[in-house]
TORPASE-149575 format. One line per field, with one value per atom (N, C-alpha, C): atom name; z, x, y. Coordinates in steps of 0.001 Angstrom, whole numbers, plus 500000, padded with zeros to 6 digits. Last residue first. Layout:
# residues N
atom: [CA|...]
w: [Z|...]
u: [X|...]
v: [Y|...]
# end
This chain:
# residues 264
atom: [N|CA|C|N|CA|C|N|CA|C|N|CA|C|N|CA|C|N|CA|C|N|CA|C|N|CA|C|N|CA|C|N|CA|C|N|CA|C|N|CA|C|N|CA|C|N|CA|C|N|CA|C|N|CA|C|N|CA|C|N|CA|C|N|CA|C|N|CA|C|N|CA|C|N|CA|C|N|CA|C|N|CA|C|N|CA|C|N|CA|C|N|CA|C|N|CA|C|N|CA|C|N|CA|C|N|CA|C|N|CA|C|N|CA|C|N|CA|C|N|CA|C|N|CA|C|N|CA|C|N|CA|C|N|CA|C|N|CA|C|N|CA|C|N|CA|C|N|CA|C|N|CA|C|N|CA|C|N|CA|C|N|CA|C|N|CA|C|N|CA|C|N|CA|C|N|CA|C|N|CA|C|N|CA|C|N|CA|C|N|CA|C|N|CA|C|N|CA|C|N|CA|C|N|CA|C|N|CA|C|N|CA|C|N|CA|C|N|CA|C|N|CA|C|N|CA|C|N|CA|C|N|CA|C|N|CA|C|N|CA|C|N|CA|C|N|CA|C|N|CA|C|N|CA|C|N|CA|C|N|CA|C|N|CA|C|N|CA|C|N|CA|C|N|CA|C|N|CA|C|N|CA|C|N|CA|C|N|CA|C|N|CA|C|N|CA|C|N|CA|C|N|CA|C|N|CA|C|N|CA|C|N|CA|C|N|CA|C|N|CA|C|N|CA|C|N|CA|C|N|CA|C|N|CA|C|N|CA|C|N|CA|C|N|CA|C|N|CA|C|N|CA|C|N|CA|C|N|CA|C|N|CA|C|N|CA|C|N|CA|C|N|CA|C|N|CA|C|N|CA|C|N|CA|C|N|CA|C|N|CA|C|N|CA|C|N|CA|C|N|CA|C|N|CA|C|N|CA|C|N|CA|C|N|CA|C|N|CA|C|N|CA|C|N|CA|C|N|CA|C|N|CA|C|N|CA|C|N|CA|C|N|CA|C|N|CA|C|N|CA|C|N|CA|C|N|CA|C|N|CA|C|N|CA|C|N|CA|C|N|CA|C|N|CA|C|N|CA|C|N|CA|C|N|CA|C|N|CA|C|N|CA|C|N|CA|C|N|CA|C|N|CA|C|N|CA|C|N|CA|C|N|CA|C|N|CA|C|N|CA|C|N|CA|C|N|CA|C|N|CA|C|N|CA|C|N|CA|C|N|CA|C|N|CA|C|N|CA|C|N|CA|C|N|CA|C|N|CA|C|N|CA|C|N|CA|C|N|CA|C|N|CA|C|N|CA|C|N|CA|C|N|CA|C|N|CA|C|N|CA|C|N|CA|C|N|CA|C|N|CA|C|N|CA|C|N|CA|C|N|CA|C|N|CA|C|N|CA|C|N|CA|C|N|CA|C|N|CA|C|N|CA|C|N|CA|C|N|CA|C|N|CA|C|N|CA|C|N|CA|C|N|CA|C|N|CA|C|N|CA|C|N|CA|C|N|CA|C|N|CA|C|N|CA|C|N|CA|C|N|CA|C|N|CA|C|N|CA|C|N|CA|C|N|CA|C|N|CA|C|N|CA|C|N|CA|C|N|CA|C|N|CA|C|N|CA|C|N|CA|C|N|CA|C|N|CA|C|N|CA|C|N|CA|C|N|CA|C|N|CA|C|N|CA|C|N|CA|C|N|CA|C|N|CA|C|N|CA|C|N|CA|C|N|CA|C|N|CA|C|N|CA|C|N|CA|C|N|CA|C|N|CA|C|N|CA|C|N|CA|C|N|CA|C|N|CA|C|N|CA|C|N|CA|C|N|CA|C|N|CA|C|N|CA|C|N|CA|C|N|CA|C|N|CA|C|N|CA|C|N|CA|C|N|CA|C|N|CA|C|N|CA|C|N|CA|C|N|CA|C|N|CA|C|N|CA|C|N|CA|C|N|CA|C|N|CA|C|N|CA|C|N|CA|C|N|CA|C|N|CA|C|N|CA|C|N|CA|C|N|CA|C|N|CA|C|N|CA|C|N|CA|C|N|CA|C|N|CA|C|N|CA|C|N|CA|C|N|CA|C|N|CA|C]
w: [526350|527749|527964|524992|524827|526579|523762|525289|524732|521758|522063|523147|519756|520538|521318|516979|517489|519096|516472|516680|517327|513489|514966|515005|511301|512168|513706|509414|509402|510665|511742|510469|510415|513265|513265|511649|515465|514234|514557|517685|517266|515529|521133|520230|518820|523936|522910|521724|527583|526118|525265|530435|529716|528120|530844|531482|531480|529182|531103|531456|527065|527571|529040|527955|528135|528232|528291|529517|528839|525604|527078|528161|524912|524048|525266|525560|525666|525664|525220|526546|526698|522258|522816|524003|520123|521524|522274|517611|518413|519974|516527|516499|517646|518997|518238|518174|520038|520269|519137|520637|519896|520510|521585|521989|521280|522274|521549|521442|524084|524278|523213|523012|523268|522993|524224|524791|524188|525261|525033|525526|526062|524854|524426|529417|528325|527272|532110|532002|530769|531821|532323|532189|532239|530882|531034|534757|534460|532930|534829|535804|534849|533030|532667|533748|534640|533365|533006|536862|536948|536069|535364|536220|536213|534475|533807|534619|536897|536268|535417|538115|538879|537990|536204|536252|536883|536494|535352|535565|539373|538667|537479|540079|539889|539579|539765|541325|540782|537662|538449|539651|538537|537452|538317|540027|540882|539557|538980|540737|540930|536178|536681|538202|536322|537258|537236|533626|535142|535146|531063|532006|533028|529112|530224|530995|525948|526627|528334|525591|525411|526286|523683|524928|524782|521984|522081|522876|522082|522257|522439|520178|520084|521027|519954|520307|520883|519270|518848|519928|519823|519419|519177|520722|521590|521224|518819|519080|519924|519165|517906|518258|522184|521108|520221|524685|523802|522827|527890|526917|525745|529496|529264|527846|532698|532081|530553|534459|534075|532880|537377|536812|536214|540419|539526|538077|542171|540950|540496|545496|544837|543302|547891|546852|546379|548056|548845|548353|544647|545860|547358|542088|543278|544002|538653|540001|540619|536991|536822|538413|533802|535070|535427|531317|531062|533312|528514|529666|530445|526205|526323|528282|525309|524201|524688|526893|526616|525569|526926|525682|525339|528979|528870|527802|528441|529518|529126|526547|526237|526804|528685|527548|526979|529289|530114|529614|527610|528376|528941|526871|526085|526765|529224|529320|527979|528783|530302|530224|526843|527214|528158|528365|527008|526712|530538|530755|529787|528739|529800|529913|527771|527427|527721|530167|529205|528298|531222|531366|531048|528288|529761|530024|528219|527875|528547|529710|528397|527922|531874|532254|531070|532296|531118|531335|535522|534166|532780|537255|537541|536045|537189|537717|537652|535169|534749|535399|537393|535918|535521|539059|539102|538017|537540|538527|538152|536345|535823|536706|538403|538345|537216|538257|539531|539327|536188|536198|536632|536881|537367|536961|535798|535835|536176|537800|536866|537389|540244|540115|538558|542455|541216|541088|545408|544869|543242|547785|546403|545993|550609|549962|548195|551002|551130|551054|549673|549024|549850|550249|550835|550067|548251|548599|549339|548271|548691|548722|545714|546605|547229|544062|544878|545679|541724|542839|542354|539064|539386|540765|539029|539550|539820|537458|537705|537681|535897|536695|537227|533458|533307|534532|535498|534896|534044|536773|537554|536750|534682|535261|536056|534244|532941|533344|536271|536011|535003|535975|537353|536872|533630|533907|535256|534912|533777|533648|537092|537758|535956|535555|536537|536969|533527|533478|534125|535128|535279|534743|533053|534697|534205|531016|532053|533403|528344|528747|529626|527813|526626|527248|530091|528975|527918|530653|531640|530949|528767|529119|529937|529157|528035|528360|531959|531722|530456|531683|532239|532202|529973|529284|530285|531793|530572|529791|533708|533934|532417|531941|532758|532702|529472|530727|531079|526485|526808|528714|524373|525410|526102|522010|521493|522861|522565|521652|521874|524113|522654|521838|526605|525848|524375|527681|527555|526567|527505|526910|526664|529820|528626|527729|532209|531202|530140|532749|531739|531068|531967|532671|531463|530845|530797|531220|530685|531895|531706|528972|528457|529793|529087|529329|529355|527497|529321|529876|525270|525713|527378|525048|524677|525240|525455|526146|526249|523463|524451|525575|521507|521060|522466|522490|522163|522185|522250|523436|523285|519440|520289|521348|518674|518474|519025|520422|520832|520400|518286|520089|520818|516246|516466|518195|517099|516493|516690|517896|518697|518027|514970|516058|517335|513178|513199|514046|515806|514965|514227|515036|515383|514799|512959|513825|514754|510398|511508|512763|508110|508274|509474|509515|508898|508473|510204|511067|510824|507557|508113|509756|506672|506082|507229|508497|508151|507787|507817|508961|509099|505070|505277|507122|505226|504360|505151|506798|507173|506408|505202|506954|507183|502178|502886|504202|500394|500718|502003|500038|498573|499241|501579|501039|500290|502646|502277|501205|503757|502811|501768|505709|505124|503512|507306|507152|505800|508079|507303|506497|509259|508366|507775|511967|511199|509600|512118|512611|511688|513992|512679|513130|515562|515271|513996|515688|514987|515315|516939|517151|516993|514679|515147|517309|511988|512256|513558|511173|510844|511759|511772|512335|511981|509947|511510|512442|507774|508117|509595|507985|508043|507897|508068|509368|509459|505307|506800|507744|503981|503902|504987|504489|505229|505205|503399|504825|505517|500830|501257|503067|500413|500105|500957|500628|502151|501420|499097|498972|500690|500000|500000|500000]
u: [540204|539726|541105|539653|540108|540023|536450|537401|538379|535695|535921|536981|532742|533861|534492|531770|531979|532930|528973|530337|530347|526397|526987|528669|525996|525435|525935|528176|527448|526432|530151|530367|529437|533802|532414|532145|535905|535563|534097|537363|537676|537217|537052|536582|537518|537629|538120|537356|536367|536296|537141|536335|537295|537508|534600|534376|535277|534852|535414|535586|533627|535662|536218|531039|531564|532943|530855|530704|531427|531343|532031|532043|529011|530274|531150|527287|527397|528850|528056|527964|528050|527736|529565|528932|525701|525848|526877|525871|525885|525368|525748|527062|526707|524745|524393|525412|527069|525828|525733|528054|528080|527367|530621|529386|529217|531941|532143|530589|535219|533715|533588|537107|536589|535373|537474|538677|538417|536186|535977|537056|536652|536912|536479|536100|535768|536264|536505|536815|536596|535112|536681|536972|532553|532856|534170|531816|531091|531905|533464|533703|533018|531871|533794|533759|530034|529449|530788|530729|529906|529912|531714|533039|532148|528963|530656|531324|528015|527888|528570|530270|529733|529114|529208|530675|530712|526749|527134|528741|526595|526448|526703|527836|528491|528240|525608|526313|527044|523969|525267|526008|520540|521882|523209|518451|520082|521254|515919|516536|517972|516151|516573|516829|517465|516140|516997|519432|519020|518225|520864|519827|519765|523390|523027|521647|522979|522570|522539|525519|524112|524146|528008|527171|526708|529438|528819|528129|532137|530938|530416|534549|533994|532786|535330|536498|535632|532939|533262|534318|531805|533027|533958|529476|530269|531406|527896|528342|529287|528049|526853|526813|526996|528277|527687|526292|526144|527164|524910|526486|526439|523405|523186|524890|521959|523644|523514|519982|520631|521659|518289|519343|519543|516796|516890|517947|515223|515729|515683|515718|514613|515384|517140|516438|516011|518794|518279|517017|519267|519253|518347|520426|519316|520210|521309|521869|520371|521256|521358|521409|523301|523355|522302|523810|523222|522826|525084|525481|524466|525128|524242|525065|526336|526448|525637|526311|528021|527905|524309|524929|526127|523142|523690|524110|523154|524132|524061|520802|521928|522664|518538|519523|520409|518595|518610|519256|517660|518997|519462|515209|516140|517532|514087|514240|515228|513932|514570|514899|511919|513448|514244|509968|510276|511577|509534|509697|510302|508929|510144|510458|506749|507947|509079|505244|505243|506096|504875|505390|505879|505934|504875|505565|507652|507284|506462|508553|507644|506974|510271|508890|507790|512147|512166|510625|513020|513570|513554|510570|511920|512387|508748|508812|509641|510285|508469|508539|512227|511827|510902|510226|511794|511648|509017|508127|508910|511247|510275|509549|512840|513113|512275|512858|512201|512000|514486|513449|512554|518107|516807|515618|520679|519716|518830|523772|522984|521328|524623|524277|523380|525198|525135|525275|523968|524052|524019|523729|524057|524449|523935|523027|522517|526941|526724|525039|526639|527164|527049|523893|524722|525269|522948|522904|524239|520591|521642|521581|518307|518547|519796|516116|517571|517758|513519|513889|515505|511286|512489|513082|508039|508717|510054|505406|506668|507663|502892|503546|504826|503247|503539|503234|503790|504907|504795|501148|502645|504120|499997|499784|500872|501021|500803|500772|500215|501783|501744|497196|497972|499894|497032|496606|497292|498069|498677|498113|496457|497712|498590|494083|493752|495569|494633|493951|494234|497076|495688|495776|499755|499355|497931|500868|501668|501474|499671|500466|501367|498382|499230|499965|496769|498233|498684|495817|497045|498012|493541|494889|495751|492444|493188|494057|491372|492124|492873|490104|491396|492189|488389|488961|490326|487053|487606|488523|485996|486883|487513|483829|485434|486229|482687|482615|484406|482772|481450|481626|484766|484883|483296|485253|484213|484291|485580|487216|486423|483745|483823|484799|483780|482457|483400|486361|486187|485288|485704|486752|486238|483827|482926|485084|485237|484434|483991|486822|487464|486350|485908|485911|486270|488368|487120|486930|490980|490311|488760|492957|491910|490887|494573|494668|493897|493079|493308|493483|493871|491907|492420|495827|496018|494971|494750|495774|495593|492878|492599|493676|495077|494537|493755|495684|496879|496044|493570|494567|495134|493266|492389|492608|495741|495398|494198|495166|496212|495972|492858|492857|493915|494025|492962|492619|495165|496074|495757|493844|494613|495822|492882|491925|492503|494430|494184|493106|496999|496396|495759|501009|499990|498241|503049|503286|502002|502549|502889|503043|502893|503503|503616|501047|502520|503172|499051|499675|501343|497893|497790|498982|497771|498639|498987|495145|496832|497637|493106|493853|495308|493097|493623|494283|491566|492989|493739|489155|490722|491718|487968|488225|489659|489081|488027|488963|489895|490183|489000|489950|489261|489599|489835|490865|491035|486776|487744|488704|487210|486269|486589|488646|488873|488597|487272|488104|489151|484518|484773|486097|485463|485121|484683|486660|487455|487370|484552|484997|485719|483356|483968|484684|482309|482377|482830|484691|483388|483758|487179|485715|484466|488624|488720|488106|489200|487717|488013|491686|490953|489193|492721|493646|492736|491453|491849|492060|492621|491414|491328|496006|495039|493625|495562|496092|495249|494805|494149|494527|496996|495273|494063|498797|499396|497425|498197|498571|498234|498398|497219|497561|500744|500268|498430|502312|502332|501314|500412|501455|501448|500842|500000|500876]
v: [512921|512506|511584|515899|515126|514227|517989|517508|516145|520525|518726|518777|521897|521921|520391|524081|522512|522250|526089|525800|524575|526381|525943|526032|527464|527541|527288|527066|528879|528692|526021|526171|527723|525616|526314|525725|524004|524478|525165|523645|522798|523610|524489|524897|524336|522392|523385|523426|522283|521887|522941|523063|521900|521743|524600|523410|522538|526773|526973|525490|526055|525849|526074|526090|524727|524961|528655|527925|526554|529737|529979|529140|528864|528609|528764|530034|528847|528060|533039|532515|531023|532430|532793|531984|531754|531539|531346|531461|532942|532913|529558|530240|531152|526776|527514|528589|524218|524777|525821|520564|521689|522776|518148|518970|520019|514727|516395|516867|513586|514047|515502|511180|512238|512308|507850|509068|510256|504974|506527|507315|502139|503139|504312|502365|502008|502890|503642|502605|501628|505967|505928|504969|506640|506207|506010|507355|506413|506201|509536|508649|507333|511574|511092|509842|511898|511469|510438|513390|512207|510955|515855|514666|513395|516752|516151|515083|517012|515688|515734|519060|518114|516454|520998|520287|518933|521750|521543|520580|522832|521304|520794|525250|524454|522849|527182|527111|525189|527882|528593|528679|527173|527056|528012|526115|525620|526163|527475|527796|527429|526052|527468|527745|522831|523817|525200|521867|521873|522811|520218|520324|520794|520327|520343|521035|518214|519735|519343|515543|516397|517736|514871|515016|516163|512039|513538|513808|510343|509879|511407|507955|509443|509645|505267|506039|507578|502875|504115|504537|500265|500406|501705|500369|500321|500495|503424|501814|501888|506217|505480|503906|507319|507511|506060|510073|508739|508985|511829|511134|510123|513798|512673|512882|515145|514993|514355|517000|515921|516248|518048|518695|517158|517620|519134|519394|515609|515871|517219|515753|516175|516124|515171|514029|514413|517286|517353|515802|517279|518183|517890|515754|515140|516691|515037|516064|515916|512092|513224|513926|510753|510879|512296|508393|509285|509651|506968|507240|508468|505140|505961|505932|502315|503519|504800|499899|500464|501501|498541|498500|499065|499850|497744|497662|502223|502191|500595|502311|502365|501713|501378|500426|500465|503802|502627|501521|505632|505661|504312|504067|504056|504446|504861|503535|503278|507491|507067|505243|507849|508663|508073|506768|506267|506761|509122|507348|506970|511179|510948|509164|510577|510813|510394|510542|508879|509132|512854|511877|510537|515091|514484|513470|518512|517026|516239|520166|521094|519324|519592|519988|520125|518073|517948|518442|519070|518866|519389|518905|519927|520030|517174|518266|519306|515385|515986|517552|514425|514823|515559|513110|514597|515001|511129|512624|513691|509500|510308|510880|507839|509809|510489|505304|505734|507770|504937|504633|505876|506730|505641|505544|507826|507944|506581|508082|507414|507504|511118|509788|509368|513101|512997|511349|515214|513642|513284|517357|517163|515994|517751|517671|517061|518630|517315|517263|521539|520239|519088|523305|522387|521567|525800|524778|524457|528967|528130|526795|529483|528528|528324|531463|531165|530346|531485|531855|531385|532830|532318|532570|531514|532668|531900|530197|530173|531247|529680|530694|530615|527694|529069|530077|525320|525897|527464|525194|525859|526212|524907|526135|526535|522091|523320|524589|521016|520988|521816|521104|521603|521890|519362|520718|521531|517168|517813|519138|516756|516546|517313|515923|517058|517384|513739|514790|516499|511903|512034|513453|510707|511037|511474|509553|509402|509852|509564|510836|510806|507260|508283|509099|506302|505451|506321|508322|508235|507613|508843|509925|509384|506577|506824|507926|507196|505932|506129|509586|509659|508585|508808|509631|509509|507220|506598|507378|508770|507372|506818|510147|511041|509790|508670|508632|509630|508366|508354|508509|510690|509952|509921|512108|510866|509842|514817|514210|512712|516032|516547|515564|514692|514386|514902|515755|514569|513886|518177|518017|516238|517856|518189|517852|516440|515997|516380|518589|517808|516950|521936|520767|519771|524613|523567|522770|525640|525831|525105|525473|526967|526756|523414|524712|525902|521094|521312|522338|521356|521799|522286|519937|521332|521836|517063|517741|519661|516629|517209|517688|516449|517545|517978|513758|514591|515925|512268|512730|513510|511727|512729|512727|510303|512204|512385|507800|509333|510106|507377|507129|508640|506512|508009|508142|504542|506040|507286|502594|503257|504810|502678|503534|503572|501270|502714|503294|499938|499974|501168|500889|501057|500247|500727|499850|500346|501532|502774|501789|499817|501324|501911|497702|497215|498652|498876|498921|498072|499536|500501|500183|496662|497874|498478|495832|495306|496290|497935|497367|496914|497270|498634|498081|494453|495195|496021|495200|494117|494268|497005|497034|496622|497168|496347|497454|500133|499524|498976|503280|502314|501149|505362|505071|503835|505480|506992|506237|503179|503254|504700|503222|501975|502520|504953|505261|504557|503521|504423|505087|500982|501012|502037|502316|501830|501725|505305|503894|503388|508406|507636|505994|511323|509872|509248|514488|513984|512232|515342|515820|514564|515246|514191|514338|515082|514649|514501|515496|516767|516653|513111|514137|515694|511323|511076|512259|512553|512409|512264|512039|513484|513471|509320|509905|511582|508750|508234|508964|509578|510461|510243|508545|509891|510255|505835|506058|507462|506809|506288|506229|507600|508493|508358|505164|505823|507008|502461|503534|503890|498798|500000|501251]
# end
C-alpha cells in the first residue's frame, strides 16, 4: 500500500477528530476492505488505526486542558462516553491524570524564578533511574509528559547495557533538579557527544554543570571513550564559554553551529 494512502488516513483522523467515525469508514475513504487497510495501516505505523485516532484525540485534548474547561465536557467533545475513561486513556498516553497535567501546565507558566543556597553534602550525582520520571516531569524535562520521559529514560537505560548511552542526573536534597546525558553510535566508537546540560533554573550557576561532567567522565573511564564532543548555536559565545570553562576546545564552526571537544 502507497504511504500516500497512509498519510490520507492519518490526516482524516487528524481533521475529524471531534466527529464519530469507525474503522470502516476510514477503510472506505481510502478504497480499501476494513481488514485490508487494517493490516497495512499497522505494517507502516506499527499502530492499529483507532489506537492512532485514540492518541490524536489525546493529544489535542491535552492542549483543551489549558483553556480551563471541565474535563468531562473536553472529555464528551474528543468521542469519550465517561470522565473514567477519558482519564484511563489519558494516563496510557500521557503518564498522569487529566487534573495533575493541567495543574503541572499552570505551575509551569507561573513560575517565579527563585535562589537557593545549597549544601554540598546535599548534592548527589548519580545514573539515571526509572524511579526519576516525577523529578523529571517536575523539575527537568517539564515542556514534555510523562510517558515521554519514561520512554526517554528507558532508552537511556539500555543504552548504559549496551556500553552507548550514559546518562546521570543532580538530586538536591532528593529532589531531581538537573541531568547529564552522553552517547556515542556503538560500543566500538572512540567518540561519544554530549548532550545539553539540564538543570532547574533555581540551581543554574552554582556548579552542577561540572559536577555531572566529572559524573558522566567517571562512568565512561573505564571504556573506549577518549573524546567528548558537543556543539551549540554560532551565536551563543555565553554557551560557548561555559563549556571551555568546562574543559572543552573549540575545534571548528560552520554557518550555524560551533563545534567543541574535550580530549579525555
Amino acid at each position: 500500500m502507497e504511504t500516500e494512502l497512509i498519510e490520507k488516513a492519518k490526516n482524516y483522523i487528524k481533521t475529524h477528530l471531534t466527529e464519530p467515525f469507525t474503522l470502516e469508514d476510514i477503510a472506505n475513504i481510502c478504497g480499501y476492505s476494513k481488514y485490508h487497510f487494517s493490516r497495512e495501516f499497522y505494517k507502516k505505523t506499527g499502530m492499529n488505526i483507532m489506537d492512532f485516532a485514540r492518541k490524536e484525540r489525546i493529544s489535542a485534548a491535552k492542549d483543551e486542558l489549558l483553556l480551563n474547561k471541565s474535563i468531562f465536557s473536553i472529555a464528551i467533545k474528543f468521542g469519550f462516553d465517561t470522565h473514567n475513561g477519558f482519564t484511563n486513556a489519558f494516563f496510557q498516553y500521557i503518564g498522569c491524570n487529566p487534573s495533575d497535567f493541567r495543574k503541572h501546565k499552570q505551575k509551569s507558566l507561573n513560575y517565579i524564578k527563585g535562589d537557593f543556597e545549597m549544601n554540598n553534602a546535599s548534592i548527589v550525582i548519580r545514573p539515571i533511574e526509572m524511579t526519576d520520571v516525577n523529578g523529571m516531569w517536575e523539575n527537568v524535562f517539564s515542556a514534555n509528559t510523562p510517558e515521554e520521559i519514561k520512554e526517554r529514560i528507558q532508552r537511556d537505560l539500555d543504552g548504559f547495557e549496551d556500553r552507548t548511552h550514559f546518562h546521570v542526573v543532580a538530586e538536591v536534597d532528593k529532589i531531581v533538579i538537573g541531568t547529564l546525558g552522553c552517547g556515542r553510535s556503538n560500543k566500538y566508537s572512540f567518540y561519544a557527544n554530549l548532550g545539553d546540560f539540564v538543570i532547574h533554573p533555581d540551581y543554574q550557576s552554582k556548579g552542577l554543570a561540572r559536577k555531572m561532567l566529572e559524573k558522566v567522565i567517571e562512568l565512561i573511564k573505564d571504556i573506549n571513550i577518549d573524546t567528548l564532543h558537543i556543539q551549540c548555536e554560532i551565536d551563543s559565545e555565553t554557551t560557548r564559554d561555559k563549556y571551555v570553562s568546562l574543559g572543552f576546545t573549540e575545534v571548528f564552526k560552520t554557518e550555524r553551529l560551533i563545534y567543541l571537544m574535550m580530549a579525555l
